[in-house]
C-alpha positions in Angstrom: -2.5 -7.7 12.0 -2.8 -9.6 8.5 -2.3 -8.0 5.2 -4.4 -8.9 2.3 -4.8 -7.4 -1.3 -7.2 -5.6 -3.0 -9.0 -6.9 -4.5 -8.6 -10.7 -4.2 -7.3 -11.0 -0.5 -4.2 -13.4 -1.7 -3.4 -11.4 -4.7 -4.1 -8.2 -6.3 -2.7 -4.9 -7.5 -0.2 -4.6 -5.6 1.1 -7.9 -5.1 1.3 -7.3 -9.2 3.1 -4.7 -8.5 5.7 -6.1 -6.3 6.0 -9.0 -8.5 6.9 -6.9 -11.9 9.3 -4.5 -9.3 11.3 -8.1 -8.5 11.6 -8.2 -11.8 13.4 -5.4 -13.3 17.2 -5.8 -11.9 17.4 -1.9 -11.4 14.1 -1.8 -8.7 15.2 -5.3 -6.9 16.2 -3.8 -4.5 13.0 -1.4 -4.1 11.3 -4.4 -3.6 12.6 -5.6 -1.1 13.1 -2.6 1.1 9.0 -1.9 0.3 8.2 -5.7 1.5 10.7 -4.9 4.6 8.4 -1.7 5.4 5.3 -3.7 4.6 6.2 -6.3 7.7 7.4 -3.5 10.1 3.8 -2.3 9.1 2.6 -5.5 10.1 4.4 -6.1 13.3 4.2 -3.1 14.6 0.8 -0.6 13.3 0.1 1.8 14.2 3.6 2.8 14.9 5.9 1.3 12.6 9.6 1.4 13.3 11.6 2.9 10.3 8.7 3.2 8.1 6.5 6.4 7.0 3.1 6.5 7.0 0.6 8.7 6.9 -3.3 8.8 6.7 -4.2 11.2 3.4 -5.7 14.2 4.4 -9.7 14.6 2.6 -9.5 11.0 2.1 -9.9 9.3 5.9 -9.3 6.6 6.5 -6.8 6.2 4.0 -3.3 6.0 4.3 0.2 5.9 2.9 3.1 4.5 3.3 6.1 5.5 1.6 9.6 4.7 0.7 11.7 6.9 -0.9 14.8 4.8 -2.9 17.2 6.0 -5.4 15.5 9.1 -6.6 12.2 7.3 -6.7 9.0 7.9 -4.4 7.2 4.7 -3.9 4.1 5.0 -2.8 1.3 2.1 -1.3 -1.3 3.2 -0.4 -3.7 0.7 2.3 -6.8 0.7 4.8 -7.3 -1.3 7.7 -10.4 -2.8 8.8 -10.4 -4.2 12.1 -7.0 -6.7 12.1 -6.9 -6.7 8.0 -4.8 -4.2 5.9 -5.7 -4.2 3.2 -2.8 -3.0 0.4 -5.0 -1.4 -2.4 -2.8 0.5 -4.7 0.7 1.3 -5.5 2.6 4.3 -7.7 6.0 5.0 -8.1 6.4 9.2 -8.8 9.5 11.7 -9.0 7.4 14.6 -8.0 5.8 15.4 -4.1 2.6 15.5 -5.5 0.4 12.2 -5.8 -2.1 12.6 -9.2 -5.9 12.9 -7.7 -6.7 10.4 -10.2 -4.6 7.7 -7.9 -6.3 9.1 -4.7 -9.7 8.7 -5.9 -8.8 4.9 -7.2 -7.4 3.9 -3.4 -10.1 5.6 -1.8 -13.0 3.8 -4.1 -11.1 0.7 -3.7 -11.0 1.3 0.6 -14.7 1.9 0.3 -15.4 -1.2 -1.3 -13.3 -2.7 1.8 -15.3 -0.8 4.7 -18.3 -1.1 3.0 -18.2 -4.7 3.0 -17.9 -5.5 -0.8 -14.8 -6.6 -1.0 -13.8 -9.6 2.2 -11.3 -11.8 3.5 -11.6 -15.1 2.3 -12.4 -17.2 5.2 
């Protein structure tokens, strides 16, 4: 397996994501334990050791993996297409519930992957 990010393949929103996480000193440590998750992911799918994930039920083939850390839900939510995943969105929430409107956003975003819009720079 590779991961890539939607929508640029090297970098997109969630690599932003990550970035601005490593840079606030109280969700350092977030960061790390998400990127830690995101390589089980990667080493091991579709049975990641240690990590939760879950395909989002009305929305196949879309899943979600996610990290609960100090109070804070952290959510990514990814695709995979063939030996890509494909990271396409990422929330942080205190409540169960994930908003539709972030949902719909992951699952337009996983179209545009298996649909062919959006590729793998090769």
């Amino acid at each position: 397996m590779i991961i890539g990010y939607y929508p640029g393949w090297e970098e997109g929103f969630v690599s932003e994501y990550l970035a601005r996480l490593s840079g606030d000193g109280q969700r350092k440590k977030a960061e790390a334990k998400l990127r830690g998750d995101l390589y089980a992911l990667l080493v091991a799918w579709p049975r990641p050791a240690g990590v939760e994930v879950r395909r989002m039920a009305g929305y196949d083939p879309l899943w979600e993996l996610k990290r609960d850390f100090q109070g804070i839900a952290y959510r990514i939510f990814f695709c995979v297409h063939g030996d890509e995943v494909w990271l396409l969105s990422a929330l942080e929430k205190k409540r169960d519930k994930t908003p539709r409107a972030a949902l719909r956003a992951a699952y337009r975003r996983m179209r545009d992957v298996l649909g062919g819009n959006v590729r793998r720079p090769r």
